[in-house]
C-alpha positions in Angstrom: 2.1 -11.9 8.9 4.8 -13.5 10.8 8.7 -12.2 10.9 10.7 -15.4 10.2 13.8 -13.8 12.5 11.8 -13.2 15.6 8.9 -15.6 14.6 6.8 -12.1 16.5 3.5 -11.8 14.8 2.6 -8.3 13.1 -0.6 -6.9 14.1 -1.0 -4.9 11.0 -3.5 -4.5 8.6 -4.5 -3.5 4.9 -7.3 -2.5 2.8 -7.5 -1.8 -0.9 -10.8 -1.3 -3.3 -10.2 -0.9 -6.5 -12.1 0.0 -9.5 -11.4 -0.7 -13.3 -13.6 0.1 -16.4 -11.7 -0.3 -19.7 -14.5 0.3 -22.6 -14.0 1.5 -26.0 -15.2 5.2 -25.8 -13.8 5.6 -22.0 -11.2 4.2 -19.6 -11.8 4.2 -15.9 -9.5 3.3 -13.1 -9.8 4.6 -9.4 -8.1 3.1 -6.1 -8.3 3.2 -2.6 -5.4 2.2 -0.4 -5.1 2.2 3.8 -1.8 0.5 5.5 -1.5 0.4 9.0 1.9 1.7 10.3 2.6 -1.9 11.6 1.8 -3.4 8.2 4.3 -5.6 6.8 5.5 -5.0 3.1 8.4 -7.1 2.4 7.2 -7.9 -1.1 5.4 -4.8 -1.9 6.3 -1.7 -3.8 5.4 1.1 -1.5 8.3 2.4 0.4 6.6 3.3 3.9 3.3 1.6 5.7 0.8 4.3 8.1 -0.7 5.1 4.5 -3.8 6.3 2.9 -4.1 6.4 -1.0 -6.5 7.5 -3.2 -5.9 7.5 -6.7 -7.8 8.3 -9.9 -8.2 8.2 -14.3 -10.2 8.9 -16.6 -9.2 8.6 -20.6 -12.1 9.4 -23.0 -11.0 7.9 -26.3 -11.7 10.0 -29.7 -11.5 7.8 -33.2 -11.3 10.0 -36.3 -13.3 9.5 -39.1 -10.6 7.1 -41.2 -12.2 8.5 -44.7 -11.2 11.9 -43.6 -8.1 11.5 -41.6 -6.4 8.3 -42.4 -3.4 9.1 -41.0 -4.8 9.2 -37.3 -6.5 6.1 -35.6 -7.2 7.6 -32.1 -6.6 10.1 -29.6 -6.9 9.8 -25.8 -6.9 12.6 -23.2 -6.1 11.2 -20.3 -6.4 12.8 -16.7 -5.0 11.4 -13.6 -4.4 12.0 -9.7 -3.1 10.7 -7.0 -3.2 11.8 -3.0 -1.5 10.1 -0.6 -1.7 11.0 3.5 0.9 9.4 5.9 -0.7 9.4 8.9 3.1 8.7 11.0 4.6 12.1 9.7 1.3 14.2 9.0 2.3 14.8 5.9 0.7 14.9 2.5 1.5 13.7 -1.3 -0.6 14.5 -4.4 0.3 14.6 -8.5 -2.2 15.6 -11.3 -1.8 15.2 -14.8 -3.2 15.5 -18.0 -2.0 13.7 -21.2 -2.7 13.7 -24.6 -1.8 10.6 -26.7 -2.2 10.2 -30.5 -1.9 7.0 -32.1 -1.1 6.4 -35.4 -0.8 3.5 -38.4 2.1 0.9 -37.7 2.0 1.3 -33.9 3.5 4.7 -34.0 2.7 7.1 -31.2 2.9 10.5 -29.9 2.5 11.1 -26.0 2.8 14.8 -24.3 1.9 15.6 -20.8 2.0 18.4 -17.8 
């Protein structure tokens, strides 16, 4: 990209892979993430560039027999984690956490996590 000010070219770079698997029984989603510290993110959401990310889910979905519970239409676990390693300070990032979600009739939901 090009800095409209100084018109100076930026010699950084990015690379993301990502994968998505949204099925009935199970939800997949993992991430990959590298930003050079010279990348340019004027538009972007990440606060800081010299980045690597990895991130990951998994959500195995459960649906209750409806003759026997009526009242419940699904429950997801969900499990998710995210590193991330800034190569300018050396310093790392992560989060983990589980989540249970229970849906019921009329859109009505019930969500705890850790």
């Amino acid at each position: 990209s090009q800095n409209p000010g100084t018109m100076i070219k930026s010699t950084g770079s990015a690379f993301t892979l990502v994968y998505k698997n949204y099925r009935k029984p199970l939800d997949l989603f993992f991430v990959g993430e590298y930003y050079t510290k010279d990348f340019r993110m004027d538009s972007a959401y990440y606060y800081r560039t010299g980045i690597t990310r990895i991130a990951g889910k998994i959500s195995p979905k459960f649906y209750p027999a409806r003759e026997k519970i009526p009242w419940l239409m699904r429950i997801n676990y969900t499990v998710s984690a995210d590193y991330t390693h800034d190569h300018v300070s050396k310093m790392d990032d992560s989060s983990f956490v589980n989540e249970l979600n229970f849906l019921f009739p009329l859109q009505v939901s019930s969500r705890t996590s850790t």
